[in-house]
N, C-alpha and C positions, 0 to 999 in steps of 0.2 A: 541755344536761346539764353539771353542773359537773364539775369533776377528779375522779376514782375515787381513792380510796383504795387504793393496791398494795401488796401483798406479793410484794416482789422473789425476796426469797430462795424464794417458795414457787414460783416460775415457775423456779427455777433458775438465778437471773440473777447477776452479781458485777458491784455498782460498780465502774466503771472511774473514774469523777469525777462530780462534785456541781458544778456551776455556778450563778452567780446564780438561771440562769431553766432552764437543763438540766440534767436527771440522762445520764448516759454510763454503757452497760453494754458488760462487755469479751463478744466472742462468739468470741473465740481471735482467727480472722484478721481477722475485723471488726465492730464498734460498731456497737448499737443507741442511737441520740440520741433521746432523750423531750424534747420542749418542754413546760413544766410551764406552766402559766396565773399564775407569779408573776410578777411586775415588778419592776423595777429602776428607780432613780430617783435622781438624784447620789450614785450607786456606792453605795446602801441598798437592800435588799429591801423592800417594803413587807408589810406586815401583811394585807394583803387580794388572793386570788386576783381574776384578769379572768377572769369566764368565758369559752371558747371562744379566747384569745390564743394558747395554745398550739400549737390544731388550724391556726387562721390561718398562725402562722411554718413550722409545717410544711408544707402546703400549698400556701401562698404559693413555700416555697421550693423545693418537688419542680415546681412549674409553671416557675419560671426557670429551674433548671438543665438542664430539660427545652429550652428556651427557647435555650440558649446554649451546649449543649454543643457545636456546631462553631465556639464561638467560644474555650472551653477546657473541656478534660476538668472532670471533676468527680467526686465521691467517691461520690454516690449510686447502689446496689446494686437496692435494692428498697424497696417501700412496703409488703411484707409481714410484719407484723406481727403479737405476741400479741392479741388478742383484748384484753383491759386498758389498751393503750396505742393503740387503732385510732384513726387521725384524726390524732394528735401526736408519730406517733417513727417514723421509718425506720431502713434499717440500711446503714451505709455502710463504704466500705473503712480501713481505719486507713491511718492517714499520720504519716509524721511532721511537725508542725507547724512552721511558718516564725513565729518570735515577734514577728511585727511585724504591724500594721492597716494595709491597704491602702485608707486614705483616698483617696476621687477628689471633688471640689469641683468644681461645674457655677455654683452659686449662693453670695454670701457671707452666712451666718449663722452660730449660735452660734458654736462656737472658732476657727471659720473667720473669722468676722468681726472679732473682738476679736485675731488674728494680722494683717490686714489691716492694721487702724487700728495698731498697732505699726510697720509697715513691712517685716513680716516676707513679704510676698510679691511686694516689690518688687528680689529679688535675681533675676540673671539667671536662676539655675534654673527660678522662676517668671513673671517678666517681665508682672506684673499691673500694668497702669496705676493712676494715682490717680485720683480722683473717683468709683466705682462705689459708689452708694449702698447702706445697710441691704439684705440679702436683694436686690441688684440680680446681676444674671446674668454672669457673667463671659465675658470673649471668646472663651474656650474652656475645656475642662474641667483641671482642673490634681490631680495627684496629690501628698496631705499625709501622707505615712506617718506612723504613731506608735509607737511601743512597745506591746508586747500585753505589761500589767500583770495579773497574776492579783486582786492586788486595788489599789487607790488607784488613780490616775488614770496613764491614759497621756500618755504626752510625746512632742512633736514632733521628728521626725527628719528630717534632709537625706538625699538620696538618696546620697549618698557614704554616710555613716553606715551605711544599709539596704546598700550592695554590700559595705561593712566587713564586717557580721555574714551575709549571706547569699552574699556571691559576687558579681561584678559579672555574668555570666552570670542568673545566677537573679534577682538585682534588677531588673535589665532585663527577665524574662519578667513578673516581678507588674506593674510599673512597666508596660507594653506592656497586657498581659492590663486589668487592672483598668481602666483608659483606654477599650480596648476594647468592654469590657461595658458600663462607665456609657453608651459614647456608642451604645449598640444597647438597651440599655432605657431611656436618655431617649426616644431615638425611639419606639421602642412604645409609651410612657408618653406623651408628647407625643399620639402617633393617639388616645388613649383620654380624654386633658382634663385630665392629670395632670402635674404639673412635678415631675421627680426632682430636689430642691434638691443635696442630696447622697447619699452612700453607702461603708459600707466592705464589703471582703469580705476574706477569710482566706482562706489558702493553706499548702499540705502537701507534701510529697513523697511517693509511691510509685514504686519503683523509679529511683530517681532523678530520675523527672521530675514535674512544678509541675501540681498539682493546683488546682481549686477547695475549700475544704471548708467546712464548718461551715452558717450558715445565709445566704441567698442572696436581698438586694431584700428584706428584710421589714420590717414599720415598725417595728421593735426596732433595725435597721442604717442605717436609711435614713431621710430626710425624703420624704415626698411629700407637695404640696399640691395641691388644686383649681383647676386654671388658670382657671376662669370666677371664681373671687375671690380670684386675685394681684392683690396690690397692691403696688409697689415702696416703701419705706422704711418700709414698716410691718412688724408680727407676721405672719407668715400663720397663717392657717386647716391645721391640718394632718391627716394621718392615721396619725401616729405618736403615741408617747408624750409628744409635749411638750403636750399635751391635762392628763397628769397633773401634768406637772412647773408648770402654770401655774400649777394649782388649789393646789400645794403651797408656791407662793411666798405665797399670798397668808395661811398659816398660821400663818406665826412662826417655822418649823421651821426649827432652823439644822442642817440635814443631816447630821446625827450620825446613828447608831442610839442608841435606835428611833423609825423612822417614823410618821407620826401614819397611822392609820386613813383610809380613803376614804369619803364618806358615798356610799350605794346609787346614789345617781344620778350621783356622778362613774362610779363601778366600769359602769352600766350604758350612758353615754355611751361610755367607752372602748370595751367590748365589740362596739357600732355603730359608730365607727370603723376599728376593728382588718378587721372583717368586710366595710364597705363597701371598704376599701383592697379585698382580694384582688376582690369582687365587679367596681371601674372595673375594676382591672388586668389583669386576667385576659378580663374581660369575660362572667365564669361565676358563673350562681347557687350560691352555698358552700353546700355540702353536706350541714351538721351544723347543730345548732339547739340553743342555750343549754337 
């Protein structure tokens, strides 16, 4: 089933924020997050919904958090929802937001790679050898925080930088935490055939203390590839967005708005991606049906 059409204000609801791919509604003490089925693609909305992308990231992400909460708390309340937005929106507790991306790097690719080949992860803090080729696996996982940009492009930050703006206490909790997760869902990802190249996640405060929030392992945050066809120095086969972002290289589009249109069978490929992701991961037939 594609995206419904809502009338918010008719359910009583008040935007709280409007995000690329979520709408956020305020519920006094806590937020209902709708995952909408648009896509985002070098910091552009595209013009064409993915069917069923939505239900996936929410899904996807009420299974992980479900997953890892004795490995850190986490914001998610309840999966009880309006009837209008079933499948795509839970309601989680408000937090105050920590403005930075909790990048963790397991594999090197996209920004990770082209920070590589700079020499940018050969300082002690990261202490990454040279010679690891394209998308080759690093010795162990390493954390690239960045700036959480509301729009243009985030930038990369030194952990010093992160204990500047957040605390050196609470830097060290993201910085620990995030480490943490990536290396307990590589492994469950690992059992099921799946290599987590990388992933970021986000973090909040309540009551003072470092929350998970936002959305959690989804292929919107995350690379996952088919470990039965890794191949080191090449592209991988993925179950994320870069499916889109390939097809949209090969257009001409120099990533401005507006984005050029998806022809039926990119939009219907992605949808089968999106879906077969939660289906390894999880190792559960998804629920809803385009």
């Amino acid at each position: 089933m594609s995206e419904p059409v809502v009338d918010a204000q008719a359910l009583g609801l008040n935007l709280y924020r409007r995000g690329k791919v979520r709408d956020v509604y305020d519920l006094g003490d806590k937020l209902l997050i709708v995952s909408t089925d648009r896509l985002s693609a070098f910091d552009v909305v595209l013009p064409d919904r993915i069917p069923l992308k939505g239900k996936v990231l929410t899904q996807l992400s009420a299974w992980w958090f479900e997953q890892t909460r004795d490995v850190m708390p986490n914001h998610l309340l309840s999966m009880e929802v309006p009837e209008a937005f079933a499948g795509r929106a839970m309601i989680v507790r408000k937090a105050q937001r920590l403005d930075i991306e909790a990048v963790v790097r397991g594999y090197l690719c996209g920004t990770g790679w082209s920070a590589y080949q700079k020499g940018e992860y050969a300082t002690p803090e990261y202490g990454v050898p040279s010679g690891i080729p394209f998308c080759g696996q690093l010795p162990k996982p390493i954390f690239t925080p960045t700036t959480k940009a509301d729009t243009g492009h985030d930038l990369p930050m030194t952990f010093e930088e992160v204990a500047e703006q957040l605390g050196a206490d609470v830097a060290a909790q993201v910085r620990d935490a995030s480490l943490k997760i990536y290396e307990f869902a590589a492994e469950r990802c690992q059992r099921a055939g799946i290599i987590l190249a990388d992933t970021k996640f986000e973090f909040g405060l309540v009551d003072g203390k470092v929350i998970l929030i936002d959305e959690l392992l989804t292929p919107d945050s995350s690379r996952y590839w088919p470990a039965d066809r890794y191949t080191v120095g090449e592209n991988q086969e993925s179950y994320d967005k870069q499916y889109i972002r390939d097809y949209l290289e090969t257009t001409g589009w120099d990533k401005t708005p507006p984005a050029p249109a998806l022809p039926a069978e990119v939009i219907a490929r992605t949808t089968e991606r999106y879906v077969e992701c939660y289906k390894r991961v999880t190792g559960e037939d998804f629920p809803y049906s385009a």
